[in-house]
DSSP file (Angstrom, degrees, kcal/mol; ACC not computed):
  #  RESIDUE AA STRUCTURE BP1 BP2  ACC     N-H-->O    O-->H-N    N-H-->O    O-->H-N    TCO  KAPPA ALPHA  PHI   PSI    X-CA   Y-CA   Z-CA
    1    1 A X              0   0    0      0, 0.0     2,-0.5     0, 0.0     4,-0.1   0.000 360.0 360.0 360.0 126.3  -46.0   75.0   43.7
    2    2 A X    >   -     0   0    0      1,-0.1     3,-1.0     2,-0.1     2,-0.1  -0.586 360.0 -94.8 -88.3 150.6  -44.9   74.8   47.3
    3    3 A X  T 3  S+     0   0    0     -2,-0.5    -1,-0.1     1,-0.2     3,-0.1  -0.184 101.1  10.2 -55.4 115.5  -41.3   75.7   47.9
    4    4 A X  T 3  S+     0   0    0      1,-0.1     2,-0.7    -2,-0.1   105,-0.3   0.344 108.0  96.0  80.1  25.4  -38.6   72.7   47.9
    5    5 A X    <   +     0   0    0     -3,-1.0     2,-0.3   103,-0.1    -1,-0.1  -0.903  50.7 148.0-124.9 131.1  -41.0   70.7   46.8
    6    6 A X  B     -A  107   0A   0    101,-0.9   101,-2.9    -2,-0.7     2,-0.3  -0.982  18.8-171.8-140.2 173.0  -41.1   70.1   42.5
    7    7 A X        -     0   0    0     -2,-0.3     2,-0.4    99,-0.2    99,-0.1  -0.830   6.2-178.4-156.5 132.3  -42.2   67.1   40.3
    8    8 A X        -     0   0    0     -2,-0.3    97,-0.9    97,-0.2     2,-0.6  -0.919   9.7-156.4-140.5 144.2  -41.5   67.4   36.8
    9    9 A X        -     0   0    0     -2,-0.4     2,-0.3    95,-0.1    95,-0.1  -0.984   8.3-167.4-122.1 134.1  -42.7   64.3   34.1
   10   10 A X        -     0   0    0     -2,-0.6     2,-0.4    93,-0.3    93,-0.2  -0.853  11.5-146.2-120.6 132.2  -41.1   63.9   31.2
   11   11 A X        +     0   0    0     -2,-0.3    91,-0.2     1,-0.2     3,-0.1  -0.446  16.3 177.7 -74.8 132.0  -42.3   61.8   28.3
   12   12 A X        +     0   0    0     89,-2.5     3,-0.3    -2,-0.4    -1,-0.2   0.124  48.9 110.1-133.2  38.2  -39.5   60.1   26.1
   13   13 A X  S    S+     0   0    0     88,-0.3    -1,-0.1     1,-0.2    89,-0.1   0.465  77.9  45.0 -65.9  -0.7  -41.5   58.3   24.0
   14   14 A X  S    S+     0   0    0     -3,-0.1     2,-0.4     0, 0.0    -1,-0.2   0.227  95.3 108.6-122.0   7.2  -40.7   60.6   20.6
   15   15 A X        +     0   0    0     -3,-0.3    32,-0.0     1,-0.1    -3,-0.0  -0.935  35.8 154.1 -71.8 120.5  -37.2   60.4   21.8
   16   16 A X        -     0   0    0     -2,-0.4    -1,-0.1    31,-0.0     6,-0.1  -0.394  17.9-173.4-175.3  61.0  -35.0   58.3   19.9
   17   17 A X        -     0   0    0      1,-0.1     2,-0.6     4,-0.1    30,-0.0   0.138  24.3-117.6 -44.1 145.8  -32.0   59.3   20.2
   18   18 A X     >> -     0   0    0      1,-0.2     4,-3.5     4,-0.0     5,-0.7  -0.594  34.6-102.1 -99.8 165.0  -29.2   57.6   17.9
   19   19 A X  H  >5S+     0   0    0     -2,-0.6     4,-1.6     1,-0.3     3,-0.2   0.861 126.3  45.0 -37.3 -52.9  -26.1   55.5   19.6
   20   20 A X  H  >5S+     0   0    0      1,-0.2     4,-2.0     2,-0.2    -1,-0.3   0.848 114.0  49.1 -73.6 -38.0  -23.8   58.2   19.1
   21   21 A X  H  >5S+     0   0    0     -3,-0.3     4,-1.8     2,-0.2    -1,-0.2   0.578 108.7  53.0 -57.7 -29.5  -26.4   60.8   20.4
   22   22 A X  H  X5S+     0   0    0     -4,-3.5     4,-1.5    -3,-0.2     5,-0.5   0.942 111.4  47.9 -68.7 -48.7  -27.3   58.7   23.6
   23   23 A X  H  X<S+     0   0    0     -4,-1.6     4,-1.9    -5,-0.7    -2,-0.2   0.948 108.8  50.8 -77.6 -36.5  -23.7   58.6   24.5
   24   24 A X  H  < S+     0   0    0     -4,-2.0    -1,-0.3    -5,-0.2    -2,-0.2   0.866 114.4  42.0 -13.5 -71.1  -23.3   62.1   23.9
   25   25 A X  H >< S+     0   0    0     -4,-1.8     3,-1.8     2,-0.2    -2,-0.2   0.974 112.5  62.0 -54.2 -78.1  -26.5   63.2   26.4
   26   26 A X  H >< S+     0   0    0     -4,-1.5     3,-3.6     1,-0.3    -1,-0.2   0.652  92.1  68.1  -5.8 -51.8  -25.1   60.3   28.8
   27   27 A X  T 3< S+     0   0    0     -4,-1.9    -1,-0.3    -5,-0.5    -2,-0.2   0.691  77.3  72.5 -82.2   2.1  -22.1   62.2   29.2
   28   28 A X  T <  S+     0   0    0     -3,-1.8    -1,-0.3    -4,-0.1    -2,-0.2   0.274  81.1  92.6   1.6 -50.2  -23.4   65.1   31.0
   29   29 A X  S <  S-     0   0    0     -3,-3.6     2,-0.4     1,-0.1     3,-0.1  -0.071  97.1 -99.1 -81.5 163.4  -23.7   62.9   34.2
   30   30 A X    >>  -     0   0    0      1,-0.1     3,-4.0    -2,-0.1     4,-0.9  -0.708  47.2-114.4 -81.1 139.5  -20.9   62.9   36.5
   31   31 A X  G >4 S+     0   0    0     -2,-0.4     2,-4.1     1,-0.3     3,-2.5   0.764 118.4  64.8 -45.6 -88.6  -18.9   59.2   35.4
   32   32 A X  G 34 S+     0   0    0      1,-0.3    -1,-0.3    -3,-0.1     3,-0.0   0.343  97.0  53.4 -32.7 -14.1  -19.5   57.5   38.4
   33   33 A X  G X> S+     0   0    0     -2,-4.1     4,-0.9    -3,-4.0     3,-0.6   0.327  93.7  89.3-113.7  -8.6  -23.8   57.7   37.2
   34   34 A X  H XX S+     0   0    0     -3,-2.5     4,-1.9    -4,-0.9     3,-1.1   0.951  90.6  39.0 -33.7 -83.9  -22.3   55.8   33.3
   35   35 A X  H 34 S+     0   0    0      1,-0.3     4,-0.4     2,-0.2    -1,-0.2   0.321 108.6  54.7 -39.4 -25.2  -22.7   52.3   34.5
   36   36 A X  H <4 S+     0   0    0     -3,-0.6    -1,-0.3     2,-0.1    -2,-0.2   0.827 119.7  44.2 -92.0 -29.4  -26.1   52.7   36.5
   37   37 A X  H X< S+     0   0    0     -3,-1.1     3,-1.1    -4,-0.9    -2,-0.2   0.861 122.0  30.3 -74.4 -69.8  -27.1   54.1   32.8
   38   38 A X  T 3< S+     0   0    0     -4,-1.9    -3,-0.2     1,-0.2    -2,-0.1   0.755  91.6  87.9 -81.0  -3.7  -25.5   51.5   30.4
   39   39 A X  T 3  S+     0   0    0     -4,-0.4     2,-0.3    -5,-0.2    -1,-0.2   0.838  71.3  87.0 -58.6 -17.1  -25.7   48.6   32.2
   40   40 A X  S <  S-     0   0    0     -3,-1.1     6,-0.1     1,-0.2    -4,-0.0  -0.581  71.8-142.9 -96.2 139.9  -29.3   47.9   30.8
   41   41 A X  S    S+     0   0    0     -2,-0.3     2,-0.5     4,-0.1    -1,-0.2   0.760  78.1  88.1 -83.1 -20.8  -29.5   45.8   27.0
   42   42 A X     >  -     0   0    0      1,-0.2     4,-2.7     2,-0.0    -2,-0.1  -0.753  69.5-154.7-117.5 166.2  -32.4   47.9   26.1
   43   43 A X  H  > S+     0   0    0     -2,-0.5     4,-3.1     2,-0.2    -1,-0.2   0.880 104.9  50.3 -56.8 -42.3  -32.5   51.2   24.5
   44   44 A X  H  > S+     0   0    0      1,-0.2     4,-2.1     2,-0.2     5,-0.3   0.997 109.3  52.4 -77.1 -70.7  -35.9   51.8   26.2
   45   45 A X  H >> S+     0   0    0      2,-0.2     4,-2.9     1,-0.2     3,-0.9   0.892 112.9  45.4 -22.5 -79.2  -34.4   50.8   29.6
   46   46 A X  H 3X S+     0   0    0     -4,-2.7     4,-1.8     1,-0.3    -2,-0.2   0.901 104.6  56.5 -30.5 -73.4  -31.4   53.4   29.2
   47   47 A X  H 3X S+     0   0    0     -4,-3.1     4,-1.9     1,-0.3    -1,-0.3   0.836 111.0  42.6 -55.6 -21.9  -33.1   56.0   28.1
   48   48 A X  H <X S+     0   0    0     -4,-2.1     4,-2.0    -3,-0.9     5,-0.3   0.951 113.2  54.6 -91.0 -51.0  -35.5   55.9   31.6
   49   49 A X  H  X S+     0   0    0     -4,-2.9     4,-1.6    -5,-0.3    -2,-0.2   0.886 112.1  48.1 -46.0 -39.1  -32.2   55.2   33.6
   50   50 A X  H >< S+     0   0    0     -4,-1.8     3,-1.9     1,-0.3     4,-0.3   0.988 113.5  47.8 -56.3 -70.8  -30.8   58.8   31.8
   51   51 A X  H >X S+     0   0    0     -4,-1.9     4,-2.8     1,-0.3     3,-1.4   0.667 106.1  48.3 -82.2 -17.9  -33.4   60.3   32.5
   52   52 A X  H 3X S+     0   0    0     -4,-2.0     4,-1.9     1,-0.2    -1,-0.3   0.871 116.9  51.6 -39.5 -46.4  -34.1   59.6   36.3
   53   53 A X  H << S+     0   0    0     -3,-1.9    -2,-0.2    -4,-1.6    -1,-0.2   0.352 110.2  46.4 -89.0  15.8  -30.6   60.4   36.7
   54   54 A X  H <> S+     0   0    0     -3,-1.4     4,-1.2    -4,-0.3     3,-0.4   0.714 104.4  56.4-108.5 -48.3  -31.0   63.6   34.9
   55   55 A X  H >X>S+     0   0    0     -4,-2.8     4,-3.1     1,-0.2     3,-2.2   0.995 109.4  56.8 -54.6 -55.6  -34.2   65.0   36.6
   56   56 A X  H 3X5S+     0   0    0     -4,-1.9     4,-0.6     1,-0.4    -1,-0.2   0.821 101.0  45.1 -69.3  -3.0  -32.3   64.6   39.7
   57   57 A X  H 3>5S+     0   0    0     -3,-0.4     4,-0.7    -5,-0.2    -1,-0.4   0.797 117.0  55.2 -95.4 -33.7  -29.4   66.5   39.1
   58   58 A X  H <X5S+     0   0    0     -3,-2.2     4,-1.4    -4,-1.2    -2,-0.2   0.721 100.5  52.1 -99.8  -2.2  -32.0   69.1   37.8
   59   59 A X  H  X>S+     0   0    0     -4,-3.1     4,-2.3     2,-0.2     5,-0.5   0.696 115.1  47.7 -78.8 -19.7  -34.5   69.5   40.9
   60   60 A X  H  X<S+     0   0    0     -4,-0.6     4,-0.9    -5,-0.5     6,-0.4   0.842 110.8  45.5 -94.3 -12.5  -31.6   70.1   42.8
   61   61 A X  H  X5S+     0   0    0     -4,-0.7     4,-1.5     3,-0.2    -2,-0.2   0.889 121.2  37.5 -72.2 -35.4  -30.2   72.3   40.9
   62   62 A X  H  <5S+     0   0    0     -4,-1.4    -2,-0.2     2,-0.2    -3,-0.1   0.682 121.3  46.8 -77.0 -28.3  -33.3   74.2   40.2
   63   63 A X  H  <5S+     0   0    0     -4,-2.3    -3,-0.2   -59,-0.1    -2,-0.1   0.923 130.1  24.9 -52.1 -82.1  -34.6   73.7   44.1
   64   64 A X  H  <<S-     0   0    0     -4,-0.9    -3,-0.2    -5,-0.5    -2,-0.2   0.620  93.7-128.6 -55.9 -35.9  -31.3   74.7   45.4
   65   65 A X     <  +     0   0    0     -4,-1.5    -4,-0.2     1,-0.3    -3,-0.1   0.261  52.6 151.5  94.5 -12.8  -29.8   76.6   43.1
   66   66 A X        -     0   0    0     -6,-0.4    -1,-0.3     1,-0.2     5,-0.1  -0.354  51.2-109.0 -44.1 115.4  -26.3   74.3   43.1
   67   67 A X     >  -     0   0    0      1,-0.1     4,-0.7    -2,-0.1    -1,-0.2   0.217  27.5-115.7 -30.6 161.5  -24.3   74.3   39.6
   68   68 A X  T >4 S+     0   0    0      2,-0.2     3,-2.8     1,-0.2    -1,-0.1   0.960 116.5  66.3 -69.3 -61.7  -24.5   71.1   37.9
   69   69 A X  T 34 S+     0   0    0      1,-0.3    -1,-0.2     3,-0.0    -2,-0.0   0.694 103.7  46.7 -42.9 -33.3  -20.9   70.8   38.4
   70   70 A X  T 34 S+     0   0    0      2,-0.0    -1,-0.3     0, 0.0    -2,-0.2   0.634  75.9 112.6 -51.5 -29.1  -21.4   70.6   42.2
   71   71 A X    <<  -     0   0    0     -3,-2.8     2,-0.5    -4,-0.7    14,-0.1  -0.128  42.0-173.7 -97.4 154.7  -23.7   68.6   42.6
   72   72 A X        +     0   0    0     12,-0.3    12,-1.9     2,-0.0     2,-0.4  -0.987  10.5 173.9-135.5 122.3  -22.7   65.2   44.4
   73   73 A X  E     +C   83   0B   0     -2,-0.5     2,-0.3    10,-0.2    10,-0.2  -0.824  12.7 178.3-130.0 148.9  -25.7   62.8   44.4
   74   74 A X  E     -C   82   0B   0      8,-1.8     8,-2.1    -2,-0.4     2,-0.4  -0.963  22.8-118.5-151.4 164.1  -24.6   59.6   45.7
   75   75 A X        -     0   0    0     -2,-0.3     6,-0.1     6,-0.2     2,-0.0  -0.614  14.6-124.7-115.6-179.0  -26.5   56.5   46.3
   76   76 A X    >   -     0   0    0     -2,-0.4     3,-0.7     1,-0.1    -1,-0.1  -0.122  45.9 -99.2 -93.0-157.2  -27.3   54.3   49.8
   77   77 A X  T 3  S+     0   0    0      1,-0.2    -1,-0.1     2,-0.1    -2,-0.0   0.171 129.3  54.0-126.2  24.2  -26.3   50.8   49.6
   78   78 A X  T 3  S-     0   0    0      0, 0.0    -1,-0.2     0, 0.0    -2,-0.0   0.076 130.2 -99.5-126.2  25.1  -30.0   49.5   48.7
   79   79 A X    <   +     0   0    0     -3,-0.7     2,-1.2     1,-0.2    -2,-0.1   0.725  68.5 153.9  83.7  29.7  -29.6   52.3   45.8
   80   80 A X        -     0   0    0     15,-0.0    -1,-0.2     1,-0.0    -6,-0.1  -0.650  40.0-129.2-103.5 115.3  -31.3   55.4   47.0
   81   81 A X        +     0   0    0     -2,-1.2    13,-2.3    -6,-0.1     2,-0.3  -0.044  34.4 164.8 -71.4 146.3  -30.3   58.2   45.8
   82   82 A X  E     -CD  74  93B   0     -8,-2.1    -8,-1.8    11,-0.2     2,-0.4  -0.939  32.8 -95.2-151.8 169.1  -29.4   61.2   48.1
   83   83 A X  E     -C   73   0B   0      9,-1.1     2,-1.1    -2,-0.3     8,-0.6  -0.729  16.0-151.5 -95.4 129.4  -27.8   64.4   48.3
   84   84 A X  E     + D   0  90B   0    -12,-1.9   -12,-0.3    -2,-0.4     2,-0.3  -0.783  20.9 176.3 -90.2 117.1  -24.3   65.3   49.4
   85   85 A X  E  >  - D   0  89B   0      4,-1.2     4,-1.7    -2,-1.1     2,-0.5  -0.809  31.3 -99.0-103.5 148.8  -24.1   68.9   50.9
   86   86 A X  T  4 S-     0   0    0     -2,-0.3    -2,-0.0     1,-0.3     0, 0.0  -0.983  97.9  -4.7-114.3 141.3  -20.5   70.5   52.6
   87   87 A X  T  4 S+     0   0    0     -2,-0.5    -1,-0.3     0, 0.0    -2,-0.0  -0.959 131.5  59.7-123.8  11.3  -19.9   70.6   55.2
   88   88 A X  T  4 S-     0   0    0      1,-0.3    -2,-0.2    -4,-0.0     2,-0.0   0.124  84.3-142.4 -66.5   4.7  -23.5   69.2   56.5
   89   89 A X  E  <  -D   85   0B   0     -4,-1.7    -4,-1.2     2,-0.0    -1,-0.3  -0.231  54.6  -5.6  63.5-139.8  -23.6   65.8   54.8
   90   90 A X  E     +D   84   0B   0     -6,-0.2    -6,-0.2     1,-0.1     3,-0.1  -0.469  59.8 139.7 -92.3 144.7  -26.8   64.4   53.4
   91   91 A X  E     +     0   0B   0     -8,-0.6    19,-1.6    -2,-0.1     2,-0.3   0.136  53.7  80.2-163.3  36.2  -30.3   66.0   53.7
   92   92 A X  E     -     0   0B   0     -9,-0.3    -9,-1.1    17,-0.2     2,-0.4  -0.875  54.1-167.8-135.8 139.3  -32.0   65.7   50.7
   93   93 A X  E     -D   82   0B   0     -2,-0.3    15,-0.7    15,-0.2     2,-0.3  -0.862   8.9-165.3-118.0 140.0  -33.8   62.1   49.6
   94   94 A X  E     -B  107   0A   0    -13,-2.3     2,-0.2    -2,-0.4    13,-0.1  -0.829   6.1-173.8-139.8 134.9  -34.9   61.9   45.7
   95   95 A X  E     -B  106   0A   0     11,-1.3    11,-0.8    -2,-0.3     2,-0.6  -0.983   5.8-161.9-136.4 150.0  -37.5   59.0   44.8
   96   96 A X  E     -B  105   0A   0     -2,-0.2     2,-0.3     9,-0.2     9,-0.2  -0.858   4.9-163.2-139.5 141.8  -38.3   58.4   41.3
   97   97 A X        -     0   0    0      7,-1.9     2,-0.3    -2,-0.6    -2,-0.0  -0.680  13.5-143.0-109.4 160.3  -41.3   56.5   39.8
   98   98 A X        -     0   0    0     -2,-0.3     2,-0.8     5,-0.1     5,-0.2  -0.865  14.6-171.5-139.9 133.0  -41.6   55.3   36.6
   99   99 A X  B >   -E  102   0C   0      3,-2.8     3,-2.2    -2,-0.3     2,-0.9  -0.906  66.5 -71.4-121.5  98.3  -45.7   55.4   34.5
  100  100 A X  T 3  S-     0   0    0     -2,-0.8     3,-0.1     1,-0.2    -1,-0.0  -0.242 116.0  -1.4  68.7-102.4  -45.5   53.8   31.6
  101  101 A X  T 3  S+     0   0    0     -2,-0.9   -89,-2.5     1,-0.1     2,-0.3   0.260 118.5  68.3-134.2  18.0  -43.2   56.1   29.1
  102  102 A X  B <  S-E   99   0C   0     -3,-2.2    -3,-2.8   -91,-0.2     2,-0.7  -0.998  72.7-123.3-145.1 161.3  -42.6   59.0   31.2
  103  103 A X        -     0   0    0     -2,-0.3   -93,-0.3   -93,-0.2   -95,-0.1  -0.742  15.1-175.4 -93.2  77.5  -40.8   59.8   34.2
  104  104 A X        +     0   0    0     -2,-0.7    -7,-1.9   -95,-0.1     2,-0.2  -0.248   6.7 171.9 -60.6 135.0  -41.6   61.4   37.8
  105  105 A X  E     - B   0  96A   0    -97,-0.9   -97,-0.2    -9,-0.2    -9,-0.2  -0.491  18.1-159.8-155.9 104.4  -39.0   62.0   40.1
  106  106 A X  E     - B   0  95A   0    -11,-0.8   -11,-1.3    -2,-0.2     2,-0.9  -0.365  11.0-150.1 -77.0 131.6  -40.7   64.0   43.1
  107  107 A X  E     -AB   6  94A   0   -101,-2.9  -101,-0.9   -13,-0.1     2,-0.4  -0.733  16.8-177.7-117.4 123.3  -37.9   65.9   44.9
  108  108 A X        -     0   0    0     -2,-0.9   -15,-0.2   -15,-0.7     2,-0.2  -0.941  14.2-150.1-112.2 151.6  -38.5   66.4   48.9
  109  109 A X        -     0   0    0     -2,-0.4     2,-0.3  -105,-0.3   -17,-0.2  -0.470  13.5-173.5 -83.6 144.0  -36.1   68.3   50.9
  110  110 A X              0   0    0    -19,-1.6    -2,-0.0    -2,-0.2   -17,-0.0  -0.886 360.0 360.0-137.3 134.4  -35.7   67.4   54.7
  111  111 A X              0   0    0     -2,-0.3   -19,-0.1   -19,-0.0    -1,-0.0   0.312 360.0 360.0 -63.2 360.0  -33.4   69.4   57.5
């Protein structure tokens, strides 16, 4: 695999998690990533928003090596999600696909 570069699929079709369990997993996320997550009426929906917003919080942690607790993913104002670094601002841009009932979310790095 070359270096800054990962893509990890996960299938969450045997996942089926119960309402108390979702919200549980959910909470994980930093609040401010709740809404982008529950907003959606189905289960099937949610669960692909969690987990988009879960691979990315873990390729950068696992590229980068940043605690979870650090990490400041923020979005652009057509929703693209990007990385906040201090004291250098943004330079990494996360795009995420979705095939069927699993999830890519290829993470490239840029300087």
């Amino acid at each position: 695999m070359q270096r800054g570069v990962q893509r990890w699929i996960v299938d969450i079709s045997e996942w089926n998690p119960s309402p108390s369990e979702f919200t549980s997993a959910v909470s994980v996320l930093p609040q401010h990533e709740h809404s982008s997550i529950t907003r959606y009426l189905k289960m099937e929906d949610r669960k692909r928003a969690f987990v988009s917003r879960l691979l990315q919080y873990a390729v950068v942690h696992e590229v980068l090596g940043i605690p979870f607790y650090k990490i400041m993913i923020r979005r652009t104002v057509e929703g693209k999600p990007y990385l906040v670094l201090e004291p250098e601002g943004s330079i990494c841009e996360g795009n995420r696909e979705r095939i069927g009932v699993q999830f890519g979310c290829p993470g490239v790095l840029s300087s």
